[in-house]
C-alpha positions in Angstrom: 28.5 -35.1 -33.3 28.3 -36.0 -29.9 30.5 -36.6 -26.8 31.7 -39.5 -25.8 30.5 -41.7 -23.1 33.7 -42.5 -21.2 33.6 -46.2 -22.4 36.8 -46.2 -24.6 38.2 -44.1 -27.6 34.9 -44.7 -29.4 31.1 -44.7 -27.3 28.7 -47.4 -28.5 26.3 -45.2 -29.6 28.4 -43.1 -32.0 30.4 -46.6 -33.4 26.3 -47.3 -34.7 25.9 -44.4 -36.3 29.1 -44.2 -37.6 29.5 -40.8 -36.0 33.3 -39.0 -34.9 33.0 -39.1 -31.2 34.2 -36.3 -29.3 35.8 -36.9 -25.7 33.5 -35.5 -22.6 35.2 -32.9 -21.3 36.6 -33.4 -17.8 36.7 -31.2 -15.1 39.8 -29.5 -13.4 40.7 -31.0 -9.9 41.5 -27.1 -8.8 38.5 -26.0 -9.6 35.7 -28.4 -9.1 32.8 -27.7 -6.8 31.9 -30.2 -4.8 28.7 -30.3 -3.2 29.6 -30.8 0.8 26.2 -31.8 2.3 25.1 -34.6 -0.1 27.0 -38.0 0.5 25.7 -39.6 -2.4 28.2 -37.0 -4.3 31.1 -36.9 -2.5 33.9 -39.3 -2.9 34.9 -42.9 -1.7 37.0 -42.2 1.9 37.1 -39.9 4.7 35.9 -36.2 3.8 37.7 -33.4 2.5 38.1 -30.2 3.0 35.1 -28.4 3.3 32.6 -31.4 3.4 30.7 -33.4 6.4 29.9 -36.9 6.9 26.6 -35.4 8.5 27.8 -37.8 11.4 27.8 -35.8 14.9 27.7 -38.3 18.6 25.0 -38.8 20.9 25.9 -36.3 23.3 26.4 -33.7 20.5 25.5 -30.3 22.4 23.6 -27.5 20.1 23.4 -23.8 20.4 19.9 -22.5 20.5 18.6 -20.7 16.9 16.7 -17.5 17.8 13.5 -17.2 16.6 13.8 -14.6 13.6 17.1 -16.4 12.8 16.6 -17.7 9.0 19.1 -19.8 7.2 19.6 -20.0 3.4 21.1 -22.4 1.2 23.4 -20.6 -1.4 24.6 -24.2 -2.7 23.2 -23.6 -6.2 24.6 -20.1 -6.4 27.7 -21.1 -5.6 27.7 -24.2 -7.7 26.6 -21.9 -11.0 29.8 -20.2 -10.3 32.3 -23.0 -11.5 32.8 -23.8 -14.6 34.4 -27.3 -16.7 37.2 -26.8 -18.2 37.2 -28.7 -22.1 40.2 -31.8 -22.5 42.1 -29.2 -25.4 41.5 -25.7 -22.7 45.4 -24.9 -21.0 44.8 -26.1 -17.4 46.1 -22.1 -16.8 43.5 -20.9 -18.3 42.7 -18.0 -16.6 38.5 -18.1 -15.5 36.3 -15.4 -17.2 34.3 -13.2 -15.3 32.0 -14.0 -13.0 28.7 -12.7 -13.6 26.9 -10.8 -10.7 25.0 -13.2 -8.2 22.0 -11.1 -6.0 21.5 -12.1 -2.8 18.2 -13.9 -3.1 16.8 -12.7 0.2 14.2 -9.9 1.1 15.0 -10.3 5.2 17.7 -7.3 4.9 18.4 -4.9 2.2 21.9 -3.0 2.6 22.4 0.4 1.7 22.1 0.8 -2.4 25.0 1.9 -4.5 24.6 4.4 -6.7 23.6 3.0 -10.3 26.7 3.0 -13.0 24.5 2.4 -16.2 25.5 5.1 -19.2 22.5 7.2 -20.0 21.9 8.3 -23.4 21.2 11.7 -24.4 17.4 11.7 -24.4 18.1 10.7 -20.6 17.1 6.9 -21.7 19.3 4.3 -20.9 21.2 2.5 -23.7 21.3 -1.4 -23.6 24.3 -2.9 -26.0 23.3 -6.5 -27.3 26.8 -8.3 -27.5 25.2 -11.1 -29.8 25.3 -11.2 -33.5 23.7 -14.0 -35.1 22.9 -14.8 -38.8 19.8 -13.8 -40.4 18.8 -17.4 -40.5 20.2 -18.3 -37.1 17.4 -18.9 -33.8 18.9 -17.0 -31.1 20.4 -19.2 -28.2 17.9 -20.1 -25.3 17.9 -17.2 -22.6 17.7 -17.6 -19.1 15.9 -14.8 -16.7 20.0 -13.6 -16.0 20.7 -12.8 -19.6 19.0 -9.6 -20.3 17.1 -8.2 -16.9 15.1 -5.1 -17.2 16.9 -3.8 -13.9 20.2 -5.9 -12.7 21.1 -4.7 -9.4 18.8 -6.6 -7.1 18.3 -3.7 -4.3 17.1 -1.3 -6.9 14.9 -4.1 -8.5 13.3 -4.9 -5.0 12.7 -1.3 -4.4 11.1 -0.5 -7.7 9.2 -3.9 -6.9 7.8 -2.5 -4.0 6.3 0.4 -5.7 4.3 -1.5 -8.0 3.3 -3.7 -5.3 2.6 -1.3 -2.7 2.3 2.5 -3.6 1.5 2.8 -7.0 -1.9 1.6 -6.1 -2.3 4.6 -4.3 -1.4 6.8 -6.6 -3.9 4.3 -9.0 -6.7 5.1 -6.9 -8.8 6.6 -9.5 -7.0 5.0 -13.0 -8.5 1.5 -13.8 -5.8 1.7 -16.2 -2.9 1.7 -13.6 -0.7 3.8 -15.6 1.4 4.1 -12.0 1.5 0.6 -11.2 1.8 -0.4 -14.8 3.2 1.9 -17.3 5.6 3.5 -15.0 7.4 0.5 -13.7 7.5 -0.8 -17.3 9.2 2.3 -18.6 11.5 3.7 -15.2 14.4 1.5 -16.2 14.9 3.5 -19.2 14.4 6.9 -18.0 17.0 7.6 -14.7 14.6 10.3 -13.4 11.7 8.1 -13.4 13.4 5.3 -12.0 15.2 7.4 -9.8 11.8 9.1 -8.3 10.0 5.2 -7.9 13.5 4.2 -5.5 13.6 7.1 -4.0 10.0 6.7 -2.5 9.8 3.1 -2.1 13.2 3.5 0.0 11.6 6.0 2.1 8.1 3.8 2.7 10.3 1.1 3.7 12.7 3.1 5.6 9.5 4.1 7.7 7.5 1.4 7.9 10.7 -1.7 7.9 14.4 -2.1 8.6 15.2 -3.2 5.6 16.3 0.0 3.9 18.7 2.5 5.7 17.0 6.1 5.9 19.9 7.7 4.5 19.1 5.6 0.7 16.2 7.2 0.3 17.9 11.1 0.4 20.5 9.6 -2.0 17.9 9.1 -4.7 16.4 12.1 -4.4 19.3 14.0 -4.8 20.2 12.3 -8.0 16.7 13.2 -9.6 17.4 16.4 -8.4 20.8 16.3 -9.9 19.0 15.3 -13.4 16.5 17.9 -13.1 18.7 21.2 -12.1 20.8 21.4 -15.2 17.8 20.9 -17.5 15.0 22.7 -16.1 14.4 24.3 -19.2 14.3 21.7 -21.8 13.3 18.6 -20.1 10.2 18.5 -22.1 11.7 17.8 -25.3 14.8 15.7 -23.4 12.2 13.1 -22.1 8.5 14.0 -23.0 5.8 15.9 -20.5 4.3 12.5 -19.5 7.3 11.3 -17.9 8.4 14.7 -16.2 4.9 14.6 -14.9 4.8 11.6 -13.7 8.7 11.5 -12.3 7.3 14.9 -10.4 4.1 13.5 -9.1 6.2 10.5 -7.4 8.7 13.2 -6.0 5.5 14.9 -4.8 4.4 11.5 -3.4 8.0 11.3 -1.5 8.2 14.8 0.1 4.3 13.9 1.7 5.4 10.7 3.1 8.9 12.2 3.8 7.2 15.3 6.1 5.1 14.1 9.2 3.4 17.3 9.6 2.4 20.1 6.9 4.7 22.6 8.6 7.8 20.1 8.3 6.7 19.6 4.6 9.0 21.5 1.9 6.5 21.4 -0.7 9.4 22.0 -3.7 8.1 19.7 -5.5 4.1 20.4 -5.2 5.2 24.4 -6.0 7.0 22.1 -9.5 4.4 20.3 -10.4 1.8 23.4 -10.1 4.4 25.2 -12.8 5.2 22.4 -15.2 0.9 21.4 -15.2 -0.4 24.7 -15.4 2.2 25.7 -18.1 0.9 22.5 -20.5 -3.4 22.8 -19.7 -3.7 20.0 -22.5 -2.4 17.4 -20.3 -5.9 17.3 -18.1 -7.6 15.7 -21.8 -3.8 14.3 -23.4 -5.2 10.4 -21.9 -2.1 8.2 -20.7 0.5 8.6 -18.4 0.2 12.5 -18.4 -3.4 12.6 -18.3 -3.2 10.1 -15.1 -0.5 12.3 -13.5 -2.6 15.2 -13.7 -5.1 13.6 -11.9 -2.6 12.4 -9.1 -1.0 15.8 -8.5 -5.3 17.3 -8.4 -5.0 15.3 -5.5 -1.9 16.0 -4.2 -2.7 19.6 -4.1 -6.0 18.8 -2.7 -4.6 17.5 0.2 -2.2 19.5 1.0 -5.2 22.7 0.6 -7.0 20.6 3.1 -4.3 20.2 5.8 -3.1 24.0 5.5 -7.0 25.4 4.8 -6.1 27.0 1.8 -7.1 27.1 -1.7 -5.3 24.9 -4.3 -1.9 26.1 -6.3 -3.7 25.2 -9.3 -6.1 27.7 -11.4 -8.9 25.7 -11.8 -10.4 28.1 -14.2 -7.4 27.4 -16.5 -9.0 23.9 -16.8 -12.6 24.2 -15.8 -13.6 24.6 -19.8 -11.3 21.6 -21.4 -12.5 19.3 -19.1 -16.4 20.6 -18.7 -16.2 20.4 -23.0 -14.6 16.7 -22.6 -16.8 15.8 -20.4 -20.2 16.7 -22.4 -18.9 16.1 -25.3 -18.1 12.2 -24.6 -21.0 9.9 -25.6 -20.4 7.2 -22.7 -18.6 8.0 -20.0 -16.3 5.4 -17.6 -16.2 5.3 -14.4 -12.5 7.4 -13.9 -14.7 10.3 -15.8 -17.0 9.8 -12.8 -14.8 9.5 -10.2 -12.5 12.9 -11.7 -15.9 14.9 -11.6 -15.4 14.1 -8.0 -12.4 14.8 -7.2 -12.7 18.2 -9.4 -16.0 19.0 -7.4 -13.9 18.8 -4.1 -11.1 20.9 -5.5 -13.8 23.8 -6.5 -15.1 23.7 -2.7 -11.5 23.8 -1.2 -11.1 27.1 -3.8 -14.8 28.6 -2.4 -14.1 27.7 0.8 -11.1 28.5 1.7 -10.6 31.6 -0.5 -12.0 35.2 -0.9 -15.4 36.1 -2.8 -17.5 38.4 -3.9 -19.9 38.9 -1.4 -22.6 39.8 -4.1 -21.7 36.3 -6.0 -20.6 33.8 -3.3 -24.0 32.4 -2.4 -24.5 32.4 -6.2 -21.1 30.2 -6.7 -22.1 28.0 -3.4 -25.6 27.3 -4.7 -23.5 26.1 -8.3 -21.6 23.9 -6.5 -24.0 22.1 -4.5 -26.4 21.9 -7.8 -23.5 20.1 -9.1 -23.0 17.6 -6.4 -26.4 16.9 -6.0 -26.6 16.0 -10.1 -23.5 13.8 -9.7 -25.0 11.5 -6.8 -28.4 11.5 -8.8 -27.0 10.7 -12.4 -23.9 8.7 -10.5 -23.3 4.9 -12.5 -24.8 2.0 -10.2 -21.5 0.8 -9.7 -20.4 3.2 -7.3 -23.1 2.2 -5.0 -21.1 0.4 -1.9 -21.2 -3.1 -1.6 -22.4 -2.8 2.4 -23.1 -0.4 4.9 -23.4 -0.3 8.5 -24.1 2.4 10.6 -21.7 3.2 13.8 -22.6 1.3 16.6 -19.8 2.1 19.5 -21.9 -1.1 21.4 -19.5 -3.5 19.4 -16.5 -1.2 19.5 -17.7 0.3 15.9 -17.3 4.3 16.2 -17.9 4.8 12.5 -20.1 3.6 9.5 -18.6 1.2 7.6 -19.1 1.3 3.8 -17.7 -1.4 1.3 -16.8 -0.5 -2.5 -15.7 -3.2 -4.9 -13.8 -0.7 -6.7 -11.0 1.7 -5.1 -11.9 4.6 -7.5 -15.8 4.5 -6.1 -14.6 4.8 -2.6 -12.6 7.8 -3.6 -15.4 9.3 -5.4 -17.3 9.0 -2.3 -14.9 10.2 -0.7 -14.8 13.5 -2.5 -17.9 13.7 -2.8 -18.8 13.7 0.7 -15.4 15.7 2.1 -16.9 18.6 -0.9 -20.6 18.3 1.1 -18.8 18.5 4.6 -16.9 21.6 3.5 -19.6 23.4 2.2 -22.0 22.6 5.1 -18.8 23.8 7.6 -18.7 26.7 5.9 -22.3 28.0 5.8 -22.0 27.0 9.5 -19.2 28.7 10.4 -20.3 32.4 8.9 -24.1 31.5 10.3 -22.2 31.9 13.9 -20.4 34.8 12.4 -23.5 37.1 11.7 -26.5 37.1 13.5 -28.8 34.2 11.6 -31.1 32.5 14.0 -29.8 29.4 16.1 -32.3 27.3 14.4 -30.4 27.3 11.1 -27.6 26.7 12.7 -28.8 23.8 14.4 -30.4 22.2 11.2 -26.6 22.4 9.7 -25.2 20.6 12.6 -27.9 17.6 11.9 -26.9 17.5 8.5 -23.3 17.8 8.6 -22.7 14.2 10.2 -25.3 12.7 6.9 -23.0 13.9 4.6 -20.3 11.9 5.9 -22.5 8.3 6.1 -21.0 7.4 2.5 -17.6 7.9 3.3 -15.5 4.3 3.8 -14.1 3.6 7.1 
């Protein structure tokens, strides 16, 4: 059947075919949207309420538009909010519920409600499907609005921003992108996950925009903080170790960029993440998302050792064997293997550096390490050779070498590499001043410290 045309009681085309015809429906005067800046659509005589004849006089006098003044047109969104009423429908009818329309624009950001989804008791999410169609039925046609992974627009931008912007960092080293990829996918069903990736895109934006208000940021963490306090002890078997690890890593991602100084940062969560990894030593060799988190708190830690000179949280020992067995063990191994020997080689200098030794073994354990580093730049894949180097040359305003990788996870095996070479060369320096070695092996350090910085990217 089809509806009419408007011609008569009957259209043409369904008095051919012999057809019933059905009556178009007609709209409700009290409810019609009428579009106000498009003449061809608006009615025969002089304009109603809410419409223009776009006619203004000669002498018509205009405010001036500041520059970072932008103006959007909502007309569709307004438009999609009316609805026909059918010829049989009571003209009282009263007009269903409107569904919720997201502000469409990225130029400001107000402050984020809190989320008022029902969360299952796994800590996932549960999504109810309202439809219920026969087995032999094709669903209806959906529209991006039907069924969105994440409906409230703030939280959708945010989480958008840190797969745009910081889970590449936290990628550095995964060709896989398990941050930038697997999280985002799965944070909408887990509240702690999702929770951690707002929480740290508000801050980033908070710091480095206007858009987001600071105090959004410190809401979201103190909801993952309300999920995690009353389940600290079972949270593994609530929502599985890869996403505690990774929801954690983020946190530990949030308190860094939260802190502006190692003495203002709180380090709660890098003292977590130390506890929950070191109490689950399979998750350095488990591959996916809690593999990758490993690796991302390694670095955390790493950095946080570097700014405070001071070993690592992490017992290296505890892991030093599983991974030394992966590693020999694999017949062909990727670049991430590669670019994790670094970052592990850089982690066991921080540890002989900056902590306490035998001195009957430490020249023994420093001669180990830089056997080490010296096979991985000699066995090192041809890819993590840079693309281009050129030396400083403060002549052109260029104070430092520049280096070009076509990967991010070779620069940050260089990186390591050379911050591990640095360390060790400051160190033999520093107790060569100590004692009373001659000045000429002292000075032969200081020429070599600088060459083991020419790899590093500027």
């Amino acid at each position: 059947m089809t509806t009419g045309d408007k011609t008569g009681t009957e259209c043409l085309r369904c008095q051919r075919s012999g057809r019933e015809c059905i009556p178009a429906p007609v709209k409700s005067e009290d409810i019609t949207f009428r579009h106000g800046q498009n003449p061809s659509m608006r009615s025969a005589g002089p304009p109603r309420y809410g419409e223009s004849d776009l006619s203004f006089p000669d002498d018509q006098v205009w405010m001036g538009v500041p520059p970072d003044l932008s103006f959007e047109d909502e007309t569709e969104q307004t438009a999609s909010d009316y609805y026909v009423v059918s010829a049989e429908a009571s003209p009282s009818a009263p007009r269903g519920m409107r569904k919720a329309r997201f502000s469409t624009s990225t130029s400001s950001i107000p402050s984020i409600p809190s989320p008022s989804q029902t969360f299952g008791p796994s800590g996932a999410r549960r999504v109810s499907h309202a439809r219920t169609l026969s087995l032999d039925s094709l669903l209806p046609p959906e529209t991006p609005r039907d069924n969105p992974k994440v409906a409230d627009f703030n939280e959708a931008f945010l989480l958008r921003h840190f797969q745009k912007t910081l889970g590449p960092w936290l990628d550095s080293c995964d060709h896989e992108r398990q941050f930038t990829m697997d999280v985002v996918e799965r944070a909408p069903s887990y509240p702690l996950l999702l929770y951690a990736c707002l929480a740290t895109a508000a801050r980033h934006l908070s710091q480095t925009t206007n858009l987001v208000p600071p105090n959004t940021a410190d809401e979201y963490h103190e909801k993952c903080i309300a999920i995690l306090l009353p389940g600290l002890g079972n949270w593994e078997s609530r929502i599985g170790l890869d996403i505690l690890l990774a929801s954690t890593v983020i946190l530990r991602f949030f308190e860094q960029i939260s802190s502006h100084a190692p003495s203002n940062d709180s380090q709660r969560h890098l003292l977590a993440g130390s506890v929950y990894i070191s109490s689950h030593v399979d998750c350095a060799v488990s591959g996916g998302l809690a593999e990758a988190s490993f690796w991302v708190f390694v670095m955390q830690d790493i950095q946080f050792a570097l700014a405070s000179q001071n070993p690592l949280r992490l017992e290296l020992s505890a892991f030093d064997e599983k991974l030394q067995l992966m590693w020999t063990h694999r017949v062909s191994q990727t670049d991430r293997d590669w670019a994790h020997r670094a970052v592990w080689l850089l982690a066991g200098s921080i540890n002989y550096c900056y902590g306490v030794h035998d001195p009957q073994t430490g020249a023994t354990e420093r001669g180990i390490l830089k056997r080490k580093i010296n096979a991985w730049e000699a066995r090192k894949p041809d890819g993590f050779r840079p693309l281009h180097f050129s030396l400083a040359d403060s002549r052109i305003g260029r104070p430092y070498p520049v280096v070009w990788y076509t990967k991010s996870l070779y620069a940050s095996a260089a990186q390591h590499i050379c911050m591990a070479k640095a360390l060790l060369e400051e160190y033999e320096l520093r107790n060569m001043y100590a004692s009373s070695s001659s000045n000429q092996e002292a000075r032969a350090i200081e020429v070599r410290l600088p060459r083991a910085q020419d790899s590093s990217p500027a």
